[in-house]
C-alpha positions as CSV (number, residue, x, y, z in Angstrom):
1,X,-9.6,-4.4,-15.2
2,X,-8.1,-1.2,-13.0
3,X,-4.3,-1.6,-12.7
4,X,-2.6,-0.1,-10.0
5,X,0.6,1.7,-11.5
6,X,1.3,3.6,-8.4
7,X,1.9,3.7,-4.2
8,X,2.2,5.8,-2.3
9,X,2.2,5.3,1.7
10,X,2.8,6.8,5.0
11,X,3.2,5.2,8.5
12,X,2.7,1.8,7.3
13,X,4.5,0.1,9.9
14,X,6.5,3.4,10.5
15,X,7.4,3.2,6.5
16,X,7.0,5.7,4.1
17,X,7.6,4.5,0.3
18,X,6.6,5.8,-3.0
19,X,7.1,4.4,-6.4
20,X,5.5,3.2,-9.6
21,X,5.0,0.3,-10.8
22,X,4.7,-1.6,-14.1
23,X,3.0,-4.2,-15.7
24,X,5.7,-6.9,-14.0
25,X,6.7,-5.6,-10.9
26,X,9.2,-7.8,-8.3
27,X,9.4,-6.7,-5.0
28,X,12.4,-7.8,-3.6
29,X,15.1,-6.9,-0.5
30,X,16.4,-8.1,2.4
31,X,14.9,-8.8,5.7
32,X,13.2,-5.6,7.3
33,X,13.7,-3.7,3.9
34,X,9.6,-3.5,3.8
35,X,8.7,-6.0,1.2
36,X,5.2,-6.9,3.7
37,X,4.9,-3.3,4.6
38,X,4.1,-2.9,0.1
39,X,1.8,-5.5,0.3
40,X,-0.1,-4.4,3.5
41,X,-0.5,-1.1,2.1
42,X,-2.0,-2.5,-1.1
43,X,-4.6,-5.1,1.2
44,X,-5.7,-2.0,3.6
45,X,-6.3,0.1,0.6
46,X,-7.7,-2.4,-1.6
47,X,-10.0,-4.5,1.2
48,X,-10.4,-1.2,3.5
49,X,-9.0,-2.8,6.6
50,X,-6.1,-4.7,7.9
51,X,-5.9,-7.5,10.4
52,X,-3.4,-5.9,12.1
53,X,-3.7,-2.3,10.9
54,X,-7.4,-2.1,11.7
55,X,-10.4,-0.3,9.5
56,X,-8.7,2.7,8.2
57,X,-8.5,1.9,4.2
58,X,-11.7,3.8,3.5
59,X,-10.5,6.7,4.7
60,X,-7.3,6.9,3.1
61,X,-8.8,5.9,-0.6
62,X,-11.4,9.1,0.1
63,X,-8.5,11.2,0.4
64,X,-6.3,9.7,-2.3
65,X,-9.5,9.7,-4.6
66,X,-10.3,13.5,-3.7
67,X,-13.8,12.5,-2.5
């Protein structure tokens, strides 16, 4: 099963976050620290689109994958 142990985003909701992660990872903060922003990133790049960021997660994982 792939794991992801990394993210990196840019402009998710006007965020920009990098860090790894491990095998237990909490996400955690205050309000508007960007706990959904994480988890949006992850959806659009997993599913490819976003209900509210629209179709753009194939484009992103070709450039993050180097294809």
């Amino acid at each position: 099963m792939p794991i992801i142990k990394r993210i990196d985003y840019k402009n998710i909701k006007g965020r920009d976050k990098k860090f790894n992660l491990s095998n237990k990872t909490i996400i955690h903060g205050g309000n508007g620290e960007g706990k959904t922003s994480v988890v949006d990133a992850i959806k659009l790049a997993l599913l490819g689109e976003h209900d509210d960021l629209g179709k753009q997660g194939k484009k992103l994982l070709a450039l993050c994958g180097g294809e």
